[in-house]
C-alpha positions as CSV (number, residue, x, y, z in Angstrom):
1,X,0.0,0.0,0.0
2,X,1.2,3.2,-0.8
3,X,1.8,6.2,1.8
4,X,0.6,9.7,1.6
5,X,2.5,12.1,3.8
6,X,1.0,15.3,5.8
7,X,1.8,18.2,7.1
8,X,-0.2,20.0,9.3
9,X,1.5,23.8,8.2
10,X,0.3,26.9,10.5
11,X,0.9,30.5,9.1
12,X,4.5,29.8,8.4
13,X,6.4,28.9,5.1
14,X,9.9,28.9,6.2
15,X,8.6,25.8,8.1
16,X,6.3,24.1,5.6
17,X,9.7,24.6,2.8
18,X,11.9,22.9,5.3
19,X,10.0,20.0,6.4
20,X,9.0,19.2,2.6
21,X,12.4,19.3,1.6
22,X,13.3,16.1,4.1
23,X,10.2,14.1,2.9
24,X,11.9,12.3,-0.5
25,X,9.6,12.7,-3.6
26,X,8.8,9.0,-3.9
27,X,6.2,10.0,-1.7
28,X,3.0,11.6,-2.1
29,X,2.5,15.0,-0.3
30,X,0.1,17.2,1.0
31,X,0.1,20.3,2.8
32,X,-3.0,20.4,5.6
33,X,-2.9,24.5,5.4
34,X,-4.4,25.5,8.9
35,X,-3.8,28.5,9.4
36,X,-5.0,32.1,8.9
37,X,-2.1,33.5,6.6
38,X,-2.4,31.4,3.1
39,X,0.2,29.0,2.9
40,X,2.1,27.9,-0.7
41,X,2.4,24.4,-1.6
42,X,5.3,23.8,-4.0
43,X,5.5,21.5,-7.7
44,X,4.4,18.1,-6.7
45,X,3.1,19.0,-2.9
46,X,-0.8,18.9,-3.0
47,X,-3.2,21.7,-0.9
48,X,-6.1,21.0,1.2
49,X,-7.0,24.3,3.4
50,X,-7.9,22.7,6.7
51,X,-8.3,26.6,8.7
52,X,-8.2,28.4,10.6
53,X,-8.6,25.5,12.8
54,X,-6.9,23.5,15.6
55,X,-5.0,20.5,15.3
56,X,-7.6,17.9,15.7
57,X,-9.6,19.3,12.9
58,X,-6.4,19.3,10.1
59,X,-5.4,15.6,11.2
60,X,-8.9,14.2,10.6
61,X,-9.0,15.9,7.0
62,X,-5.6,14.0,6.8
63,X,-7.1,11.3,7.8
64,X,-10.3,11.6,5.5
65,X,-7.8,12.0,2.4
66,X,-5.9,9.4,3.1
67,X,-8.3,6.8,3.4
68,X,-10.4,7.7,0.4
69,X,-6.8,7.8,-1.7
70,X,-6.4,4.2,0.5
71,X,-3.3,4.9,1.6
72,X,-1.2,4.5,4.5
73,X,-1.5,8.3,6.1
74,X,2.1,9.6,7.6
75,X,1.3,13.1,9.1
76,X,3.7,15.6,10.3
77,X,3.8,18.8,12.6
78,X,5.0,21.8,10.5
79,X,8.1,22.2,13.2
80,X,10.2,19.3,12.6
81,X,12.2,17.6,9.9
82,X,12.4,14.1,8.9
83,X,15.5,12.2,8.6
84,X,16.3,9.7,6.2
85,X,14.4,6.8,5.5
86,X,12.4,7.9,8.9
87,X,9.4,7.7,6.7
88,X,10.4,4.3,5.2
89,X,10.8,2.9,8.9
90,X,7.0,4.3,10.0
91,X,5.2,2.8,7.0
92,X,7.2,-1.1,7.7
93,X,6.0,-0.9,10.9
94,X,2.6,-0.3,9.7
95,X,2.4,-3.5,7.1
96,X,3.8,-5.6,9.8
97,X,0.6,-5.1,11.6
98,X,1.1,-2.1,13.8
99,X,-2.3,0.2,14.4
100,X,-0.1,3.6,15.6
101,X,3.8,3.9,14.5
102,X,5.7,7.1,15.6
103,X,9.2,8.0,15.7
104,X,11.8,9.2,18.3
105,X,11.8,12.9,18.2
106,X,15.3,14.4,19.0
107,X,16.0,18.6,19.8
108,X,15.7,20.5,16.0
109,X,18.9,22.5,17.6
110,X,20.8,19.5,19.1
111,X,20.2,15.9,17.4
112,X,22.1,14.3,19.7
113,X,19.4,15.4,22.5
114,X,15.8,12.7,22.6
115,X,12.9,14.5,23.7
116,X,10.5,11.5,23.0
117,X,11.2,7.6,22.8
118,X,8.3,6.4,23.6
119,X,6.3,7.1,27.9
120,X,7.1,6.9,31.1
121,X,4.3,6.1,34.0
122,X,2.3,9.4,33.7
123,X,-1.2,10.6,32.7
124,X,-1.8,10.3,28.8
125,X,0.3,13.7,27.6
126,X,2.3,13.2,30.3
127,X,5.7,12.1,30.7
128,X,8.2,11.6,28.2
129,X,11.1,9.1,28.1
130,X,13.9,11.3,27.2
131,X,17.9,11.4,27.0
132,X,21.1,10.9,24.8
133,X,20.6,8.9,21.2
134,X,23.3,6.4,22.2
135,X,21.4,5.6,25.2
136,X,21.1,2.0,24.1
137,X,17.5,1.3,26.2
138,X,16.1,4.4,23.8
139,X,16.7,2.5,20.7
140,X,14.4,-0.6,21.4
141,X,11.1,-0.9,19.4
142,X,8.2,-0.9,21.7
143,X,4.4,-1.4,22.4
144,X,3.3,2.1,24.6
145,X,-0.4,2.8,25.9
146,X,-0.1,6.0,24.4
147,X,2.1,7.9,22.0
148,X,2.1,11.7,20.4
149,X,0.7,12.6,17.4
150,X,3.9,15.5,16.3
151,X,4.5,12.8,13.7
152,X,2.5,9.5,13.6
153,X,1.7,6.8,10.8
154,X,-1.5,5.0,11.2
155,X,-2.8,1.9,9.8
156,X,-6.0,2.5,7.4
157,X,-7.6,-0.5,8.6
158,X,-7.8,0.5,12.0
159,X,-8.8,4.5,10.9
160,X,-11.4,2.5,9.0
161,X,-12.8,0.4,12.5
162,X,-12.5,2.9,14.9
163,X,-12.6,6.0,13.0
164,X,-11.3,9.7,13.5
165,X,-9.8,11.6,16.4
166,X,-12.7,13.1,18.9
167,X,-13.2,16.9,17.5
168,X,-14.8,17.7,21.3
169,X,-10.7,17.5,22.1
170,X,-10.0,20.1,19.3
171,X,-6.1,21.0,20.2
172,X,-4.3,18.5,22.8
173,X,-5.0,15.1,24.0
174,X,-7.2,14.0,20.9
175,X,-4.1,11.6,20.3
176,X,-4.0,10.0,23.8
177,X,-7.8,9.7,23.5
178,X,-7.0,7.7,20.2
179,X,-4.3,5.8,21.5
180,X,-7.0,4.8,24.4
181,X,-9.5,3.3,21.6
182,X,-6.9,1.5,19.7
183,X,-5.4,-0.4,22.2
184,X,-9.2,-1.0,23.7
185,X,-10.1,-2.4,20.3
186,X,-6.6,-4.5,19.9
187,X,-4.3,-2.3,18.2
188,X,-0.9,-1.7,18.8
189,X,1.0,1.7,19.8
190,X,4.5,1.3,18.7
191,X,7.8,3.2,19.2
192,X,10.4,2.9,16.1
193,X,13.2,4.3,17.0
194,X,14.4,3.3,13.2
195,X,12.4,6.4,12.1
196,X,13.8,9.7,13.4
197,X,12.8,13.3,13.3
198,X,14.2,17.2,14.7
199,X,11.5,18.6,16.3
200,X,11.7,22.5,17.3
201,X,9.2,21.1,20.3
202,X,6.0,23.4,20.3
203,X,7.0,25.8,17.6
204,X,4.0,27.0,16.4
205,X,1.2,26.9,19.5
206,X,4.5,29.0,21.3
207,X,3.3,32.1,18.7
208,X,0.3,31.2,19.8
209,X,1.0,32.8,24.0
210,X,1.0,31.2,26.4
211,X,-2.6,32.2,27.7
212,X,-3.7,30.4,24.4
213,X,-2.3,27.5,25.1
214,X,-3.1,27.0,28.7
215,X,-7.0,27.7,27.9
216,X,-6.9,24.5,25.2
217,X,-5.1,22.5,26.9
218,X,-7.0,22.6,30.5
219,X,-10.5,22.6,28.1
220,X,-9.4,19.8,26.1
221,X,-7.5,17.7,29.4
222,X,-11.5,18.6,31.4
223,X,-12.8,16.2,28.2
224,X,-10.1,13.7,27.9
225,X,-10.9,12.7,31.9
226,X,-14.9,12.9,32.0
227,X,-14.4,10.4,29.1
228,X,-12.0,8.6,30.5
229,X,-12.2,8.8,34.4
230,X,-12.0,5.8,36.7
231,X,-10.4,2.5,36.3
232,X,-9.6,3.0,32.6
233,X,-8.0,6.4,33.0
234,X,-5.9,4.5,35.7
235,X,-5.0,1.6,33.6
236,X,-3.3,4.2,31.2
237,X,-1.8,6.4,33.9
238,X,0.7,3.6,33.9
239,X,3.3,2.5,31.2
């Protein structure tokens, strides 16, 4: 199956030209343009004008393309880069049966710095496993509860049982509350630390303030545990 490759771009095109230059040209692209200030898609990069919205909103029209295109759907923050044969890695993992693939993220500014390889025992959105790249227990593939959604491959036949990411969680936690109904229905979240990508962590909801930011993210947390409270939101508060 072939894989289509996102990126969720917010009113910057410095960004949107340097992630698209990492993603090779074997693949097919398309530029999720959620923002307010009209973003240009370069030769051979499609457009689909997702905004002004929030995050949850632009993935799910990802999500929607991809599986009427039935393809394998790769989607990307704007603030990061992909490194070589990361994509490659993602969609392996996928045919071998994986429902949720994503990659270690290391510092934009310092590569040798991991600021996600997979979770620690927290709340969903919670704590990162983080440290050196040659930290040898940071370069196993493994099964998580939960993973982030910065850059994630999915597999089509799971989007296609359990559907799209909750839009009541329009900004944050939409991708915990996925991971939650994956596993619940049998899917696997896996880390592959094969795939790699730079990730200038929080890039674009930073412009945003930080009152912004704080307002989503306490709104969208409220809905993530009155759907999730009790023994299930337990269960997952645990690696």
């Amino acid at each position: 199956m072939n894989a289509r490759v996102y990126v969720v771009g917010f009113n910057n095109q410095k960004r949107i030209d340097t992630i698209f230059k990492s993603i090779p040209d074997k693949y097919e692209r398309v530029l999720l343009d959620n923002g307010s200030v009209a973003l240009k898609a370069r030769p051979g990069i499609e457009k689909i004008v997702t905004g002004p919205g929030l995050f949850t909103e632009a993935f799910n029209a990802g999500l929607r393309d991809a599986m009427e295109h039935n393809a394998i759907p790769v989607i990307l923050n704007d603030d990061l880069v992909i490194e070589k044969d990361g994509i490659e890695s993602l969609v392996k993992s996928i045919e071998a049966g994986a429902g949720i693939v994503a990659p270690m993220q290391v510092k934009l500014c310092n590569p040798d710095s991991v600021i996600f390889a997979g979770v620690g025992p927290a709340f969903p959105a919670g704590i990162h496993r983080i440290g050196r790249r040659s930290d040898e227990n940071l370069l196993v593939k493994h099964d998580y509860k939960w993973l982030t959604f910065a850059a994630v491959a999915l597999n089509p036949q799971m989007v296609a049982e359990i559907g799209y990411l909750d839009p009541a969680m329009r900004m944050y936690f939409s991708d915990s509350d996925y991971c939650v109904r994956a596993v619940r229905r049998g899917w696997r979240c896996e880390y592959n630390p094969a795939s790699v990508v730079r990730h200038a962590n929080h890039a674009a909801t930073t412009e945003k303030g930080e009152s912004w930011q704080k307002l989503h993210f306490f709104r969208d947390r409220n809905i993530f545990r009155e759907k999730w409270g009790g023994e299930v939101l337990r269960n997952y508060s645990r690696a």
